[in-house]
Structure formats: structure tokens, C-alpha cells
C-alpha positions as CSV (number, residue, x, y, z in Angstrom):
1,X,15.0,-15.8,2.6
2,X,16.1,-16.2,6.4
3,X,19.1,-14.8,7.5
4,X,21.9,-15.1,10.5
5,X,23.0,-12.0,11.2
6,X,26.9,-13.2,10.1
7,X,24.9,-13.6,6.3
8,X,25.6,-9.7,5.6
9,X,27.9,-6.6,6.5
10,X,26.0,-4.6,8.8
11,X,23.7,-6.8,9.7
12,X,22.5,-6.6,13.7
13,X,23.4,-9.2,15.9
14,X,20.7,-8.8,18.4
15,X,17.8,-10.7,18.3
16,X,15.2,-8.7,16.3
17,X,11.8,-9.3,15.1
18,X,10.7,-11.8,12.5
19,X,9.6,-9.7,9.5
20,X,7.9,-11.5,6.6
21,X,7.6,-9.0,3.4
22,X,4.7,-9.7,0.8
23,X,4.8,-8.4,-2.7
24,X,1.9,-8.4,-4.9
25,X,2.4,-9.0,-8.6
26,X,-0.1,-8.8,-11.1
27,X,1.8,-9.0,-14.9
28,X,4.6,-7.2,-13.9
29,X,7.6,-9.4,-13.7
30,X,10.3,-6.3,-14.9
31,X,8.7,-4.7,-11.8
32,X,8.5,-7.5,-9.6
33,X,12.1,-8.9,-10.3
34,X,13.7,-5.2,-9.8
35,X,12.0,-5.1,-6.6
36,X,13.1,-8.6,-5.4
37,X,17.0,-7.8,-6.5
38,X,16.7,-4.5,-4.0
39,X,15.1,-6.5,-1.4
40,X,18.3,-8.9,-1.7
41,X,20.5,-6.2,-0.8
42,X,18.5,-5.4,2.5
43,X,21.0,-5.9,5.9
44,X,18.4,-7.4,8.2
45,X,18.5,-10.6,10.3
46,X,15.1,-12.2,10.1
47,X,13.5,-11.8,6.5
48,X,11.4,-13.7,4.6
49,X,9.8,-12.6,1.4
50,X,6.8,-13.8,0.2
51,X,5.5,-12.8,-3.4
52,X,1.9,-13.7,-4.2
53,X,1.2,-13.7,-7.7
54,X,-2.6,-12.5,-8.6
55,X,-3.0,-14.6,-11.9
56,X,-0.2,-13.4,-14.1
57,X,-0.1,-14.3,-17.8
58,X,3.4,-13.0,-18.1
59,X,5.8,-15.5,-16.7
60,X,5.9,-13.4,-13.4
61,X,5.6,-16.2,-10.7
62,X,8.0,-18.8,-13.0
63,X,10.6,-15.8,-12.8
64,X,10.4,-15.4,-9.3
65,X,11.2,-19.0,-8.4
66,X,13.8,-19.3,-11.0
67,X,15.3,-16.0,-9.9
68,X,14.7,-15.8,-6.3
69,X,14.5,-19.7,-4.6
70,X,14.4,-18.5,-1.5
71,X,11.1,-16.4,-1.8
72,X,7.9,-18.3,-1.1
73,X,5.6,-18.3,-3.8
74,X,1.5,-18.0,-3.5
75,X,-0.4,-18.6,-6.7
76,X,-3.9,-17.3,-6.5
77,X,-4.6,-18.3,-9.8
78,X,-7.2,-15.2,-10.4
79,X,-7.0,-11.2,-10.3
80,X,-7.7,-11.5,-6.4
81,X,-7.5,-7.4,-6.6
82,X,-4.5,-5.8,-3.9
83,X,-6.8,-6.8,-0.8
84,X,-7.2,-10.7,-1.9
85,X,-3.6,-11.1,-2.6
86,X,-2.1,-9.2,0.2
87,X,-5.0,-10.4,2.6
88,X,-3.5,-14.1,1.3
89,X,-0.1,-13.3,2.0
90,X,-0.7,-11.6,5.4
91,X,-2.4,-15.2,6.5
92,X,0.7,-17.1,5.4
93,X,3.3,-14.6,6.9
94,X,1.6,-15.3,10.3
95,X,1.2,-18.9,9.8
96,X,4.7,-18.7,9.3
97,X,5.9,-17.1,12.7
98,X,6.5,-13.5,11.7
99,X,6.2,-10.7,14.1
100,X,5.3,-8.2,11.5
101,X,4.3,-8.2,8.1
102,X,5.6,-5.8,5.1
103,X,3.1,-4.9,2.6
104,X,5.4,-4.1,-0.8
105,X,4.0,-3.1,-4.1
106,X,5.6,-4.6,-6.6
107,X,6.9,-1.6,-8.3
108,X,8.6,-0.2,-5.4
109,X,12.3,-0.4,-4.7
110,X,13.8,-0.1,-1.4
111,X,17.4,1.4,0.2
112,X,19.2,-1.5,2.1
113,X,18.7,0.3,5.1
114,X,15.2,1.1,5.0
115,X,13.7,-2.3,7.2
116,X,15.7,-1.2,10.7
117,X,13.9,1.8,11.4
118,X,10.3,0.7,10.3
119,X,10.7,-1.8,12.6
120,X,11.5,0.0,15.5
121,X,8.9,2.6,14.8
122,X,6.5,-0.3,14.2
123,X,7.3,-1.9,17.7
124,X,6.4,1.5,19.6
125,X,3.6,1.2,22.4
126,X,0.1,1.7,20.1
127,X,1.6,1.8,16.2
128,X,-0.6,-0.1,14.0
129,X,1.3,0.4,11.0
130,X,4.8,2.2,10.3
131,X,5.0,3.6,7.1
132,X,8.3,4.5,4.5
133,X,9.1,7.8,3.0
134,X,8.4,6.9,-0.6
135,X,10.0,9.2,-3.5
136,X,9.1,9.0,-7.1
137,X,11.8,6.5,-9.0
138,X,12.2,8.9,-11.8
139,X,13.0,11.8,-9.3
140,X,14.7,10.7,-6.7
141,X,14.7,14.4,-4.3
142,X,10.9,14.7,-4.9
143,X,8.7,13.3,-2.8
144,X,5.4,11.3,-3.5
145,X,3.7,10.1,-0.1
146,X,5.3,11.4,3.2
147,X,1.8,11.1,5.1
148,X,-1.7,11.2,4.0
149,X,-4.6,12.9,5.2
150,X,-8.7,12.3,6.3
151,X,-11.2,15.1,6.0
152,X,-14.3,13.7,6.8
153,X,-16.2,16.5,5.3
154,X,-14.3,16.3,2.2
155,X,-15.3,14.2,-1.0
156,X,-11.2,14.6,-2.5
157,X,-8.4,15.0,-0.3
158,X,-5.8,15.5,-2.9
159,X,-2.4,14.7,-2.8
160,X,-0.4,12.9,-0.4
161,X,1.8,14.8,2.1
162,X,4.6,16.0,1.2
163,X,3.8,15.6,-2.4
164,X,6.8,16.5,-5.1
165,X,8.8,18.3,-2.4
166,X,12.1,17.4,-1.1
167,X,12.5,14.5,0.9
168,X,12.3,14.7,5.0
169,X,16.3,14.3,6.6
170,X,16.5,10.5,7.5
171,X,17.5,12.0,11.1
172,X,13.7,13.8,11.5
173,X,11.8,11.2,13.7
174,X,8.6,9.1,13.4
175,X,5.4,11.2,13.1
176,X,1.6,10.4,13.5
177,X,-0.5,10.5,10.0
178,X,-3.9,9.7,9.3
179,X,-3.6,7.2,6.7
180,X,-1.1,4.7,5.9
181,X,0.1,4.0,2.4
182,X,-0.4,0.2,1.5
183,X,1.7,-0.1,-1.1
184,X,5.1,0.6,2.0
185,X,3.7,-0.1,5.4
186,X,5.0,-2.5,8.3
187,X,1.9,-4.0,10.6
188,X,2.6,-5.5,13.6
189,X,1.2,-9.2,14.5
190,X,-0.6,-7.5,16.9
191,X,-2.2,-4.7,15.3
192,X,-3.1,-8.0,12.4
193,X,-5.0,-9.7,14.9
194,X,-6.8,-6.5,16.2
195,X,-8.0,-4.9,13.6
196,X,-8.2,-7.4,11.1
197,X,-7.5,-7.7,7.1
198,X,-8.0,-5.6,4.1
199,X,-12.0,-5.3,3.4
200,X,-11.9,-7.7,0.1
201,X,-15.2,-5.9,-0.8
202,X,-12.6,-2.9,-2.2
203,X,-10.4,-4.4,-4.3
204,X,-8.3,-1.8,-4.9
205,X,-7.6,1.4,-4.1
206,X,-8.2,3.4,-0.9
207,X,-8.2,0.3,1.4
208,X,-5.7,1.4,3.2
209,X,-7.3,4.3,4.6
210,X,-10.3,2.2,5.4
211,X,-7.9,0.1,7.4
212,X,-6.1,3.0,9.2
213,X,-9.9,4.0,10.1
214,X,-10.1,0.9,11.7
215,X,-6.9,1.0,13.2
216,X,-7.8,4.4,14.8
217,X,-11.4,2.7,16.3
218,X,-9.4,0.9,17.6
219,X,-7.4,3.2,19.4
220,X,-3.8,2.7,17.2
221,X,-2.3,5.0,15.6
222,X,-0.4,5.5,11.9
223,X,3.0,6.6,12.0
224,X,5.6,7.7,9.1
225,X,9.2,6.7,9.1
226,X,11.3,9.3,7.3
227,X,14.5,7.3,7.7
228,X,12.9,4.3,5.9
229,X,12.9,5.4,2.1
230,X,11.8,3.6,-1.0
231,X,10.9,4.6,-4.2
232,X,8.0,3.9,-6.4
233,X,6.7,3.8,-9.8
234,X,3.4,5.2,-9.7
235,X,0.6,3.2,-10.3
236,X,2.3,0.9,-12.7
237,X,-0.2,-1.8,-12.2
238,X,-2.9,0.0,-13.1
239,X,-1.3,2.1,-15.9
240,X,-1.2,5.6,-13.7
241,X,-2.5,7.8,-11.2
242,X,-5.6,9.1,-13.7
243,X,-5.9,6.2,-15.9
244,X,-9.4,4.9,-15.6
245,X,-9.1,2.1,-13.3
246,X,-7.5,4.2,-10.9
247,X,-10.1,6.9,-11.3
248,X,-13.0,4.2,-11.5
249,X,-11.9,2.6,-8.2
250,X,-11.1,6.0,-6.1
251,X,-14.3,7.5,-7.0
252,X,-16.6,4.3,-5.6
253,X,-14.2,3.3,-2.6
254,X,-13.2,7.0,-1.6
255,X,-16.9,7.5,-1.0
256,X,-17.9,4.1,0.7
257,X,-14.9,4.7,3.0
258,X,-15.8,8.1,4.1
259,X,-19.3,6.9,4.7
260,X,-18.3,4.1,6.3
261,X,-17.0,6.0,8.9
262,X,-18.1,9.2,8.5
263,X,-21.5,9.9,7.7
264,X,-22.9,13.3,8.1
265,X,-26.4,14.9,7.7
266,X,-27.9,15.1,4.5
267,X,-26.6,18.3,3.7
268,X,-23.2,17.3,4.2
269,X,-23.4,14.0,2.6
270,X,-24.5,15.9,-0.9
271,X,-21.7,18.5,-0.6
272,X,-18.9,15.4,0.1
273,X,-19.9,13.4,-2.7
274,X,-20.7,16.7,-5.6
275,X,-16.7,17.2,-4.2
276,X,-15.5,13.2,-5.3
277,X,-17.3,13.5,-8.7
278,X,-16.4,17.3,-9.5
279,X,-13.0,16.4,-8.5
280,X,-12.6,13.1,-10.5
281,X,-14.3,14.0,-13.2
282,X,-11.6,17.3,-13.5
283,X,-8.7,14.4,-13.0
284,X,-10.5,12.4,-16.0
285,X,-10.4,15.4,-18.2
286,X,-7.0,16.5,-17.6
287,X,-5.7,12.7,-18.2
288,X,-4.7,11.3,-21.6
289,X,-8.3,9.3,-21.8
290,X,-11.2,11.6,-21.4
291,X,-13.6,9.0,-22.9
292,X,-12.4,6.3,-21.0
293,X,-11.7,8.5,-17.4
294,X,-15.4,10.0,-17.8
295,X,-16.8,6.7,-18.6
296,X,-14.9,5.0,-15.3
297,X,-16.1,8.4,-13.0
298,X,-19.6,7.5,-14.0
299,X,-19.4,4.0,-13.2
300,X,-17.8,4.4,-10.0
301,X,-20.0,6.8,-9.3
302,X,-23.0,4.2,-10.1
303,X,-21.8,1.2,-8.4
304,X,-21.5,3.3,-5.1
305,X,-24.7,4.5,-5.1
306,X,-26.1,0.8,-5.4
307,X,-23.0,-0.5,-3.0
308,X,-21.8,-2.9,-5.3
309,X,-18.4,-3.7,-4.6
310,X,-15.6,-6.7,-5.7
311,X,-13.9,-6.1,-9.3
312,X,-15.0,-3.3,-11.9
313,X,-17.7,-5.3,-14.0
């Protein structure tokens, strides 16, 4: 949905940048739709939303066109996992004209004034990605990712910054961070076309650190926006933050990542991955699914140490 800036109050009347926001659904119209009604509410010139759908069975992408007409709609007709479906979104958002491109989950709503400030922070000399203040949608003055961090001697770098404490003033300013969060993050065209897309290879889960690894090879740097604030319902896709998928995924990619681009001597190497699957295999035990969370620690486990990658088999 484009917009002149006479379409809403408070919108600018400058020129601004061309932002094109991609949502990722995966059998979660409720989710998707809730999301799309917030983004409707969002002051801001130039916006275009595109929702890719990633082979829904629930009616998700026919509720999106009937509901939202103006939102372009990508069928992938598969589970192309978070790094196919954004990766094909990304490519038509640029083959579109937009200057920056808005990775959304799905189960994420935003404040109408959230885009303004992520785009200014995202336009700064070196940014690869700007980054909102996300709070939990069931507790709206805790926090749930205000930053993230990368050890590279450590096998689990538990929880985000800022995790379940009260939200940073919308006055603090933009700060550096070592990883992005993919499911709220703003990429410049330019920062796109320099350090690339999301490695398919993944899937799912810890991508976008891989990608802010990148981005920092590269010589950009990660920033969070306090003043941009959404807030999110953990994990809904993939039924939590220690259901098995999620653990499955975050042991085999959390590992690949880290020695992708940080490997260490032998000793080291042993010590960071007896971390991941002590760690992970705590999570499973403490979660509602032992069986099941054990079962997906030892295949992620497995399938990293004979690199195979693409969708849990």
C-alpha cells in the first residue's frame, strides 16, 4: 500500500525513503491478519507491504488478499523455511524500487509510530540493519529483545538483551549490538546488495546472527532503535521458544554459525559445543516435551556434525 503523505494525520511531507515491509506467514492467518491491521495504522509516506506466504493450508494467503488488496502477495507454494520466504520477498521489494526492506514476523504487531525512527537510524553512515525494541504482547513493560549478543568462545549465549526488564525510554538513542533480530529489522538497499541474503542452507533460526556476522566482515554495523517498539508473540510459528523445532534448529545452526566465523583450536571447539548441547539439552528438560526436546537436541546435534543443512528431516 503506497501512500501520499496527505493519506494520514501525521504523516511527513518530505520526501522519505521507499520502505517495502515483508511478512512471512506460515499457517498463521489470526497472526498474520492482526499484524497486517497494525501495519494499516502506520503514518508513513512510502510503504508497501509485501506478505509471502510459505505454503499455508489455512486460508492465510486468500485472507490476505481479501482483507488487505493493497498488500502484494507471493505464494511459494512450499515450507521455504524464514530464509527462502524472506530471501523471496527481499528480491521482489528491490525489484520494486524500495530503498530499504522490513523484515516482519508475522506474529508481531507494531506502534504507528515505530517506522520513522528505524528509518532514520537505518540511513546513518555504516548501519546494515536497524533493529525495534520488541516487548512481549502479553506483557507489554517487559522486554524480550533490546540487543543481542556474540561470544565466540561460547556454545549458548542466553537471552537476548534486555530480556523481561522494562522497556528503554523512546527518547534513549540508537545503540550498536552484535546481532540483529530478524523477526524486526530494517536493511538498507545498500547493506542488501553488500552483504547479500539470508544463507537458505539454515532455514530457520539463528540466521540472523550469521547475517549480522557478515554484515560486520563487511565492515557495518547492527544498531537498535529504542524509539521503534513492537511487540511479539514468541515463537508462535514454531509452537515456542523450547518446543522442539526451536530447540532442534538452535542447537545445529547456533554451532555452524559460530564455526563459521569463529573457529578456535581444538580445545576450544570441544568446550563451545559440550556448552550448546549441555545448554539445550537443560532447555529440553525444563520444557513441556522432554521426549520430544531431547530427541530434537540429539538430532541437531547429529546433522551438525555431518553439516547437513535445509529442513529438519
Amino acid at each position: 500500500m503506497t501512500e501520499t503523505p496527505d493519506d494520514r494525520p501525521g504523516a511527513t511531507a518530505d520526501p522519505v525513503a521507499r520502505v517495502a515491509v515483508v511478512v512471512l506467514s506460515w499457517n498463521g492467518r489470526d497472526d498474520t491478519l492482526r499484524c497486517l491491521a497494525s501495519l494499516a495504522e502506520v503514518a508513513y509516506a512510502q510503504l508497501v507491504v509485501v506478505v509471502v506466504d510459505n505454503g499455508s493450508s489455512d486460508g492465510s494467503a486468500e485472507a490476505v488478499e481479501a482483507g488487505f488488496p493493497d498488500s502484494v502477495v507471493i505464494r511459494m507454494g512450499h515450507n521455504a523455511g524464514f530464509c527462502g520466504g524472506v530471501n523471496a520477498g527481499i528480491a521482489a521489494a528491490l525489484e520494486g524500487g524500495a530503498d530499504a526492506v522490513l523484515l516482519l514476523n508475522n506474529d508481531m504487531v507494531v506502534e504507528p509510530g515505530f517506522l520513522a525512527p528505524l528509518v532514520d537510524a537505518s540511513m546513518q553512515r555504516g548501519v546494515a540493519a536497524a533493529c525495534c525494541q520488541i516487548l512481549f504482547a502479553d506483557a507489554l513493560d517487559r522486554v524480550w529483545y533490546a540487543g543481542a549478543s556474540f561470544h565466540p568462545r561460547r556454545g549458548h549465549h542466553g537471552r537476548n538483551i534486555g530480556f523481561g526488564k522494562a522497556p528503554l525510554p523512546a527518547t534513549s538513542p540508537p545503540y550498536q549490538v552484535d546481532c540483529a533480530c530478524g523477526g524486526a529489522m530494517l536493511i538498507p538497499r545498500e547493506a542488501v546488495e553488500e552483504v547479500g541474503l539470508f544463507d537458505e542452507g539454515l532455514f530457520a533460526y539463528r540466521e540472523d546472527l550469521d547475517w549480522s556476522l557478515r554484515a560486520r566482515e563487511q565492515g557495518r554495523r547492527v544498531v537498535v532503535v529504542p524509539a521503534s517498539i513492537v511487540r511479539h508473540r514468541v515463537s508462535a510459528s514454531t509452537g515456542g521458544e523450547s518446543s522442539p523445532t526451536s530447540l532442534y534448529y538452535d542447537v545445529r545452526n547456533s554451532l555452524t554459525v559460530a564455526e563459521r566465523h569463529a573457529p578456535l583450536p581444538l580445545f576450544g571447539t570441544v568446550l563451545r559445543r559440550a556448552e550448546s548441547v549441555l545448554a539445550h539439552t537443560a532447555q529440553a528438560l525444563l520444557s513441556g516435551r522432554r521426549r520430544e526436546g531431547l530427541r530434537a537436541v540429539r538430532e541437531g546435534w547429529r546433522d551438525f556434525r555431518s553439516a547437513r543443512l535445509g529442513p529438519r528431516g
